[in-house]
Structures are given as structure tokens and as C-alpha cells.
C-alpha positions as CSV (number, residue, x, y, z in Angstrom):
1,X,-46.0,70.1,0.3
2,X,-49.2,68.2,-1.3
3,X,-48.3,66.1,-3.9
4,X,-51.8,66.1,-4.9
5,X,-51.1,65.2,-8.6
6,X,-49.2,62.6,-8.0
7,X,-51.6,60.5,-6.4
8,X,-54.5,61.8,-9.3
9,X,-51.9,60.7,-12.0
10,X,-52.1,57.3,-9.8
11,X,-55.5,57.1,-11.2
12,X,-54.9,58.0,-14.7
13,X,-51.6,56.0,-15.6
14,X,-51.6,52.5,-16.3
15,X,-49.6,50.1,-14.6
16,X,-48.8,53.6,-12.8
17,X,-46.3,54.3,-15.6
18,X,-45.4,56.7,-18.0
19,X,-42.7,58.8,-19.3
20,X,-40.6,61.3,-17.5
21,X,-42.3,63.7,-20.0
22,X,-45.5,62.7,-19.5
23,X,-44.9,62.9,-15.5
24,X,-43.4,66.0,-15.5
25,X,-46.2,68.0,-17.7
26,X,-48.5,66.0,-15.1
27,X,-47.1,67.0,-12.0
28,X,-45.6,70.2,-12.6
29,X,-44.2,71.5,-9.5
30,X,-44.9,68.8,-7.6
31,X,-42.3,66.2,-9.9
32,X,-39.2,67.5,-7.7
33,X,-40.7,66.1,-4.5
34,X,-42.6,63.3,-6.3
35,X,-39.6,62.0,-8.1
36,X,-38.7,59.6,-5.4
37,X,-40.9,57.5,-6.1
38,X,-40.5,56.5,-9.0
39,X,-37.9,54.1,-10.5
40,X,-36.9,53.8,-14.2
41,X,-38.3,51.1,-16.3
42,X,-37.1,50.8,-19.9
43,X,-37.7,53.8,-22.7
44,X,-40.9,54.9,-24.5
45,X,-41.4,54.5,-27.9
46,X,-44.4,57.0,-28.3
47,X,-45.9,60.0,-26.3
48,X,-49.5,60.7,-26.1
49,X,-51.5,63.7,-28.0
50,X,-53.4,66.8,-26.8
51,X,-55.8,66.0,-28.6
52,X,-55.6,62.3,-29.9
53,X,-57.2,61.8,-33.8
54,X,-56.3,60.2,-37.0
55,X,-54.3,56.9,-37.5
56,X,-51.1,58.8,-36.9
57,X,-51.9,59.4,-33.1
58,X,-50.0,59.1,-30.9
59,X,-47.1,60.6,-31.4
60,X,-44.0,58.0,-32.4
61,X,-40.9,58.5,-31.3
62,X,-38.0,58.9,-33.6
63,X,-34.3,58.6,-32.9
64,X,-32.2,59.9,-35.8
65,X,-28.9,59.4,-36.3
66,X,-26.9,62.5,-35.1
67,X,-28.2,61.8,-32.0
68,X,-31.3,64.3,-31.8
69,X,-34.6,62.6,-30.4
70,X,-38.7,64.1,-31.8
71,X,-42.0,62.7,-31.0
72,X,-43.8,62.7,-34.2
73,X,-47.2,63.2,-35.2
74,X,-48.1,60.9,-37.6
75,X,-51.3,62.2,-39.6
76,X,-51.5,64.4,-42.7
77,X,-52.4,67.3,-42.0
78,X,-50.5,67.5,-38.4
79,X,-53.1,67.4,-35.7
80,X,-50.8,68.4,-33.0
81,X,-46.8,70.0,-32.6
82,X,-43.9,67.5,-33.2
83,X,-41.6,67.5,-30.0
84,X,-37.8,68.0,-29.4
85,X,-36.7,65.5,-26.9
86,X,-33.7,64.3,-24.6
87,X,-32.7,60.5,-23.5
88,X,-34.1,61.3,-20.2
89,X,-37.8,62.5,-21.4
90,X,-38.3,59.0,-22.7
91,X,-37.8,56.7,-20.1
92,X,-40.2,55.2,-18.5
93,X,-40.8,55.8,-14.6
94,X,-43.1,53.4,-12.8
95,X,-43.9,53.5,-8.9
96,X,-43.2,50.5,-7.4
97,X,-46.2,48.8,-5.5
98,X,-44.3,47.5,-2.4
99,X,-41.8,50.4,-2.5
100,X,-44.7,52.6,-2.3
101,X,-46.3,50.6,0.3
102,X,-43.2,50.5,2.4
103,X,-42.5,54.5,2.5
104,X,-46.5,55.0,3.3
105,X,-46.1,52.1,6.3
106,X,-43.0,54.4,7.7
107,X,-44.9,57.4,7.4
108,X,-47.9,56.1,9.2
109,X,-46.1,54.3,11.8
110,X,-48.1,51.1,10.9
111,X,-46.2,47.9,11.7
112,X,-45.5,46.8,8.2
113,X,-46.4,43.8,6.6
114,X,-44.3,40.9,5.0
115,X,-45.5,40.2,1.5
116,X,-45.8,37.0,0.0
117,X,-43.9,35.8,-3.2
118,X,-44.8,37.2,-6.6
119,X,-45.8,40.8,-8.2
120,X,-48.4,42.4,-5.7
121,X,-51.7,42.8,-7.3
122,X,-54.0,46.0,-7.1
123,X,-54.8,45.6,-3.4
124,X,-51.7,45.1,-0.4
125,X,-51.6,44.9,2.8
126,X,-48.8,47.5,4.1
127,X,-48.8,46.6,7.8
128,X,-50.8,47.2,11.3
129,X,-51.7,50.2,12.8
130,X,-51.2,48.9,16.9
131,X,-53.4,50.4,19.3
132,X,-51.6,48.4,21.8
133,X,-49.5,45.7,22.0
134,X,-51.1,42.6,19.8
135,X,-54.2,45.1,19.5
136,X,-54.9,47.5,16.0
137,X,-56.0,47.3,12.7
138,X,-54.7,46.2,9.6
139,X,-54.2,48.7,6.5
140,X,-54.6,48.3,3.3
141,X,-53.5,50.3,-0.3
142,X,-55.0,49.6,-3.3
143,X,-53.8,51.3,-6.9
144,X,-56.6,50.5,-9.5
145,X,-55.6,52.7,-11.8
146,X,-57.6,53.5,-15.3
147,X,-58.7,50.5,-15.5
148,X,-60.6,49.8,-12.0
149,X,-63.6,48.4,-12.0
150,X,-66.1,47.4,-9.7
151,X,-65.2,43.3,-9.4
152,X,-64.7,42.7,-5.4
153,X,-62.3,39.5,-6.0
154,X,-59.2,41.7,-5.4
155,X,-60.6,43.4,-2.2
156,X,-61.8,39.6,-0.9
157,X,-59.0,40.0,2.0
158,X,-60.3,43.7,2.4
159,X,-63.7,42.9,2.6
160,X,-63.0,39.6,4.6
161,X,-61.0,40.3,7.4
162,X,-63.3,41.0,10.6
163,X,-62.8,44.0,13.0
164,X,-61.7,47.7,12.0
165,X,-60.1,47.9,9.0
166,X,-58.4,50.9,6.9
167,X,-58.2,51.2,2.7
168,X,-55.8,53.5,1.0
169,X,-56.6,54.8,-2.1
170,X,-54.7,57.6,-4.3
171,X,-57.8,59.8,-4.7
172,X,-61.5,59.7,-2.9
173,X,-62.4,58.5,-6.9
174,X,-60.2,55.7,-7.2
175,X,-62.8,53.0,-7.3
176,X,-66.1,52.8,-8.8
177,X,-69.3,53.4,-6.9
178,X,-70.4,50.2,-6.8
179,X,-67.1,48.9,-5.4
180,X,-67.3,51.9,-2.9
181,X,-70.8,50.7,-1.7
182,X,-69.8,46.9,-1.4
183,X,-66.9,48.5,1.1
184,X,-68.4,50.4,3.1
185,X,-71.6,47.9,3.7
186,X,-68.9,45.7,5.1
187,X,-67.7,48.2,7.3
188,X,-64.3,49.3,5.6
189,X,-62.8,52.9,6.4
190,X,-61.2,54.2,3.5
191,X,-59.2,57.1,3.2
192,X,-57.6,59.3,0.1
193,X,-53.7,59.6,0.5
194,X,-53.9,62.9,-1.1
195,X,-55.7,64.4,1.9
196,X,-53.8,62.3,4.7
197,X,-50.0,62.7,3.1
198,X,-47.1,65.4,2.1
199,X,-43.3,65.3,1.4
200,X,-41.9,67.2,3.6
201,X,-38.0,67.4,3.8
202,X,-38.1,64.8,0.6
203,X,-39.8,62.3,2.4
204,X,-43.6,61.0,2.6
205,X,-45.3,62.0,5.6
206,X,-48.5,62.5,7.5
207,X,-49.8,65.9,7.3
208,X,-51.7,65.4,10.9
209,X,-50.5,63.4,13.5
210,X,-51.5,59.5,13.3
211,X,-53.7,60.0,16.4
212,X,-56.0,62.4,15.1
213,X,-56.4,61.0,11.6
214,X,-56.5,57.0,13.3
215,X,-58.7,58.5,16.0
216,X,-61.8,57.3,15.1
217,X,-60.5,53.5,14.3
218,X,-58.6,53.5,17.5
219,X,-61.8,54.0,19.5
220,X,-63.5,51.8,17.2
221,X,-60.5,49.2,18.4
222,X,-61.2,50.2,21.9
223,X,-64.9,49.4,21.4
224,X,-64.3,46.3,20.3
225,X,-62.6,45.1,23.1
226,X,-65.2,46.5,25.6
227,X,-63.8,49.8,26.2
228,X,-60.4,48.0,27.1
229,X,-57.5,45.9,26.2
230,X,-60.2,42.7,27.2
231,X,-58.1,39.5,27.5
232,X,-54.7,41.3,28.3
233,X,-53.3,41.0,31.7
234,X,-51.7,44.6,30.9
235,X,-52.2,46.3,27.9
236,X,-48.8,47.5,26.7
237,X,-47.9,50.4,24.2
238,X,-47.4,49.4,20.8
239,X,-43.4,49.1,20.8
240,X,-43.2,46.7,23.5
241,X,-40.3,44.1,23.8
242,X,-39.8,41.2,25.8
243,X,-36.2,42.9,26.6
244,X,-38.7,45.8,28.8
245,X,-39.8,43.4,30.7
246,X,-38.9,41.6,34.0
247,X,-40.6,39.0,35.8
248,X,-39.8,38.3,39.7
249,X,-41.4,35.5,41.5
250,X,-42.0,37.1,45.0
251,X,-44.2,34.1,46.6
252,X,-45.1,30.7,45.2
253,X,-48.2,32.0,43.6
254,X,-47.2,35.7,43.2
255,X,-45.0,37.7,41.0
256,X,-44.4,41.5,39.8
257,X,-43.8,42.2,36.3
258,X,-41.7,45.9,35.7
259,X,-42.4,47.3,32.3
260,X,-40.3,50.5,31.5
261,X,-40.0,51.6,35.7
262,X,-43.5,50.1,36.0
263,X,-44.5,47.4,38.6
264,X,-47.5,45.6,39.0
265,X,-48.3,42.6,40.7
266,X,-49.9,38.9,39.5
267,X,-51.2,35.9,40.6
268,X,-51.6,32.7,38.2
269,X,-55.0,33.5,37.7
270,X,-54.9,36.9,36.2
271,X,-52.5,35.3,33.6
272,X,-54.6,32.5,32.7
273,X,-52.3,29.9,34.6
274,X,-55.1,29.1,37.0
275,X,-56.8,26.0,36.9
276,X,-60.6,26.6,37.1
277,X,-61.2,23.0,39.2
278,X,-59.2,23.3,41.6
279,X,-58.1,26.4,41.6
280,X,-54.4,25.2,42.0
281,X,-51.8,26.9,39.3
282,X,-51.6,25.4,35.9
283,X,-48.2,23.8,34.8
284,X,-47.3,26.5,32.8
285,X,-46.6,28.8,36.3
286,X,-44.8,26.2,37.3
287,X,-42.4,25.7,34.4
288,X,-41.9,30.2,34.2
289,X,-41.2,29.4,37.6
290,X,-38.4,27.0,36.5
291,X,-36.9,29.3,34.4
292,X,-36.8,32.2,37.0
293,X,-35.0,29.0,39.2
294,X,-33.0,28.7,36.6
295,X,-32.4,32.1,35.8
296,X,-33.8,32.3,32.3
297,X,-32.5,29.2,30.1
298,X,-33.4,25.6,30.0
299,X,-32.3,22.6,28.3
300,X,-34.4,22.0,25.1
301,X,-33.5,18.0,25.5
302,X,-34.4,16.3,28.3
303,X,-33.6,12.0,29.0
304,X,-35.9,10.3,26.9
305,X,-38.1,11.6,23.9
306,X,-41.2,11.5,25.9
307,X,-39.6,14.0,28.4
308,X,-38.0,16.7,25.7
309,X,-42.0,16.1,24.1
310,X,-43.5,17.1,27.5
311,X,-41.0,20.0,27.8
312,X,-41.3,21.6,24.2
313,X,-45.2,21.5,24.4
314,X,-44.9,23.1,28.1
315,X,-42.2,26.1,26.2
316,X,-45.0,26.2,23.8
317,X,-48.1,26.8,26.1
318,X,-46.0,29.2,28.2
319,X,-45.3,31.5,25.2
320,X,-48.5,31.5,24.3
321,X,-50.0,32.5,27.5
322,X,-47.8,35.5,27.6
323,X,-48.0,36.3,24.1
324,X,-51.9,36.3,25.2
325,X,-51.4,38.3,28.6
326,X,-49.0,41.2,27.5
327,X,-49.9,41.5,23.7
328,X,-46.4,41.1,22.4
329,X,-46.7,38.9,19.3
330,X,-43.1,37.8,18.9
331,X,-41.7,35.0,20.2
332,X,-40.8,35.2,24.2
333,X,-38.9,32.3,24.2
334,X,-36.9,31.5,21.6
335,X,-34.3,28.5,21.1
336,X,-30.4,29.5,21.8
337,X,-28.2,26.4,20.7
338,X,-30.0,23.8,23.1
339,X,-31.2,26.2,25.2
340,X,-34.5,27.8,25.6
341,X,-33.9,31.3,26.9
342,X,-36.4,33.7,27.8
343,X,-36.1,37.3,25.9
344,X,-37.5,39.0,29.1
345,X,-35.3,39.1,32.5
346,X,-36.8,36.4,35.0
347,X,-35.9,35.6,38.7
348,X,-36.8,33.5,41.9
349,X,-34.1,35.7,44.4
350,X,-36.6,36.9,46.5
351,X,-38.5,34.0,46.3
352,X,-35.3,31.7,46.9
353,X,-34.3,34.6,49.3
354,X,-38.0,34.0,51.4
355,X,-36.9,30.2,51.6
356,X,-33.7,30.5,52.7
357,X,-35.0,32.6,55.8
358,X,-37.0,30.6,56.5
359,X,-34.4,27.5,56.3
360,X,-32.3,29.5,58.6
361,X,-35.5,30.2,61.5
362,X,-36.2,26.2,61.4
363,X,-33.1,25.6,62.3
364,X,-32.8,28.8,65.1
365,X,-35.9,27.3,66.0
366,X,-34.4,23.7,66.8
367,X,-31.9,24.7,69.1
């Protein structure tokens, strides 16, 4: 269901707090499926008016002795109904920012974000939305409240960051206008969560498919990149691992990489391990080919310090070549006790297989 309330009540809370009575007469039908998102934060000691007056307003609220809680109007004559309450209509419920943020990163699929230190601030950053591997945008919520306003110091990052962009408000009038025409001058696609999400089953979800509501910043992703994944060897889908892929030195200066029952076949160049003088492999295709000799690990430490130097900055370019070809951002090689070892299956057979036959037709040769 729409939980379109919830996110409206997003705008007119502060701090995105209030009472469970105050929520409830809110959200109405909607509370059940909205409930989960909110988290208790201490008690109330007053509830607001219908119609908010004389010095009395807002209501106080009063705990008497045998128990029995009221909200109280305080003016003479009473401007509005005093209220009989339980423990649980005056606690506070707040939504947490980076709770929030996490449950709309799942729903969207985005790859979420890790946050810094510290209470978020009105604007986060919940994750990346990957068109392919290494390739998306980033998306961003921001809960103003009441109190937004049009200063663009909290949307610097927003605003800031180049390339296709998404911003995630409650409402379509959570910011001011002048806010909203500083955004999209620089470009910024925003989007209302109360037209893009429901709870369905109890939990937050897209109410279209991710493709259809991303479609237009995919392509713009797309666009970017001249109508393709420009600078990848092969663009991969967005849940990529190292562990899909295998690398098989077939020649000296050829090698097939399998992705997922895929093959396709590279030379240095088309990985960016060409040198552009002399046209001769770089050393980085020769050190992947010592860990396909070696069948995937290497000794971090080598004889001297100048030697384990050479060697880390060579495991260093080499990740970040195939970081750069394939669009997986985590580390390919990562340190195993005093081993590098690569995350993706690497082999010379054939290649040792091709040298050994030829070993063997030397010799035939020779007698």
C-alpha cells in the first residue's frame, strides 16, 4: 500500500518526531505499515491543539497518581477537549535517518553507501544505483522537514558531484522553490518517495520496477559514456565478482576471460597493458602472467626492500588496470598472510601446455 502520509508527515514533523498519538491521528490507516519505521525516543510531555490559542496551548500532559494519564488544555475557558491517554500514546517515535536510508537503499537495489562518523545531517548519501559494473549514479535522500529552507550548504555534495545524480525527497514540496531551482540548474533529478515507494508485505518497496523509474538516468549514464561502457574492456552487470571470473593465458600475448559461461578473448592492448612506443606489453601483463605461472598467489616479500617495493607497486598497477577494464571496484588482489592471491581463477596450462609441445617437437626434431 501507499504510505503517502507518512512521507507528508516527513515534512511537517520536526526532527521527524512526534508522538505515537500524534502519528497515529496523522497516518491513520497507514500507521500499521508505517510503524516500522519508527523507533521510540523518550516520552512527551505535551500534545499539540486543534486549534492552538491562549497561553494554555498546547495541551500539558499530566500523570496523576492512580496511574491514569490526560493531556490538558491549559486556558480558561477551554479552547479545545482534554484527552484520556495510555503510556504508549506518549512516547515519542522518531525515524531514524540512516535506518531509513538503509531500508530505501534495499528497496531500490542501490549499492549502499558507508556513512561517515557522527549524526547525519538533512542530506545522505544512501548508495549507487550501478548501471554496470563501476558505472551508475549516486542517490541521495534528504529530510528537511518544517524547517527547510532554501540555503544550498547542505546539498553542496548534491549539487557538486558531476555526472547523473538522483535526490530523494518525502514529498514533491519538500524543499523551497528557490532550492528546487538551484537543483535542477545544476542538473539534479529528484524524485518524491511517495510516488516511487509502498510497503508491501511489511516491507518498503518500489512500486515499479527500478528499470522503469531509473530509466531515464540509466540512459543518461549510457550517454555519458558515448552510448557505451567507454574505458571498460567488458562491461559487466552490476553484481559482478572477481570469484565469476577466470583468466587463461592461451599465448604470450593472448588470454580469454570467462565471465558467468562467457568467453571472450584479449590481447595487452585492449586492457591497457600495451605500451604505446613500442608496442611491446607493459609489465603489468607480465606480472598477471606470473600469477597465472604461479597459479594465483605470490610472495608479498621479495630479497631486499627494493625488490618487495618493485613488487607491491607492480600488485598495485595490476589491480588497478583490472579494476579499470572490468568495472569491479573491489579489490582483485588482496593480501593472504604473505601472499598476494588473486580473487579471480588465473592459469598458464594451456599456455605452459603450448610450451611443453613444443619442448617435446625440438627434441623429436633432433633425432
Amino acid at each position: 500500500m501507499r504510505i503517502s502520509r507518512f512521507w507528508k508527515a516527513l515534512d511537517d514533523f520536526s526532527g521527524a518526531a512526534a508522538s505515537r498519538w500524534e502519528w497515529q491521528a496523522m497516518l491513520g490507516a497507514e500507521f500499521a505499515s508505517a510503524e516500522q519505521l519508527l523507533s521510540k525516543a523518550g516520552r512527551v510531555r505535551e500534545l499539540p491543539c486543534p486549534s492552538p490559542g491562549g497561553a494554555g496551548c498546547p495541551r500539558h500532559v499530566v500523570r496523576h497518581a492512580d496511574g491514569s494519564i490526560r493531556a490538558v488544555c491549559g486556558d480558561r475557558p477551554k479552547a479545545c477537549a482534554d484527552l484520556d491517554l495510555d503510556a504508549d500514546d506518549i512516547a515519542i517515535l522518531r525515524v531514524d535517518r540512516t535506518n531509513l536510508a538503509k531500508r530505501i537503499a534495499r528497496a531500490l537495489g542501490v549499492l549502499p553507501h558507508q556513512p561517515g562518523h557522527g549524526t547525519p545531517g538533512p542530506v545522505i548519501r544512501i548508495g549507487t544505483h550501478d548501471v554496470y559494473a563501476g558505472h551508475g549514479f549516486p542517490v541521495f535522500l534528504a529530510l528537511p522537514g518544517p524547517s527547510a529552507n532554501a540555503e544550498p550548504r547542505p546539498f553542496a555534495e548534491v549539487l557538486d558531484t558531476p555526472g547523473p545524480r538522483l535526490l530523494l525527497t518525502p514529498t514533491g514540496s519538500s524543499l523551497p522553490d528557490a532550492l528546487i531551482t538551484a537543483l535542477d540548474r545544476a542538473g539534479v533529478v529528484r524524485m518524491a518517495l511517495a510516488d516511487i515507494m509502498i510497503v508491501e508485505n511489511g516491507t518498503l518497496t518500489l512500486a515499479r520496477p527500478a528499470a522503469e523509474i531509473f530509466a531515464a538516468l540509466r540512459d543518461a549514464v549510457l550517454r555519458d559514456a558515448g552510448g557505451s561502457a567507454q574505458g571498460l574492456a567488458w562491461p559487466l552487470p552490476p553484481d559482478a565478482r572477481w570469484e565469476d571470473i577466470t583468466i587463461r593465458f592461451i599465448a604470450d600475448e593472448v588470454l580469454n576471460v570467462t565471465f558467468r559461461g562467457e568467453t571472450r578473448r584479449f590481447e595487452p592492448d585492449q586492457l591497457g597493458m600495451k605500451n604505446a612506443k613500442n608496442g611491446k606489453p607493459k609489465a603489468v601483463w607480465t606480472y598477471l602472467k606470473a600469477f597465472a605461472l604461479s597459479g594465483g598467489r605470490l610472495a608479498v616479500h621479495r630479497g631486499n626492500p627494493t625488490e618487495t617495493s618493485k613488487h607491491q607497486k607492480q600488485k598495485q598497477a595490476l589491480s588497478k588496470v583490472l579494476r579499470d577494464s572490468f568495472g569491479i571496484s573491489d579489490e582483485p588482489i588482496p593480501t593472504d598472510g604473505g601472499d598476494y592471491v588473486t580473487r579471480f581463477v588465473v592459469s598458464a596450462d594451456d599456455l605452459e601446455q603450448g610450451r611443453q609441445g613444443q619442448r617435446q617437437r625440438n627434441f623429436a626434431g633432433r633425432r
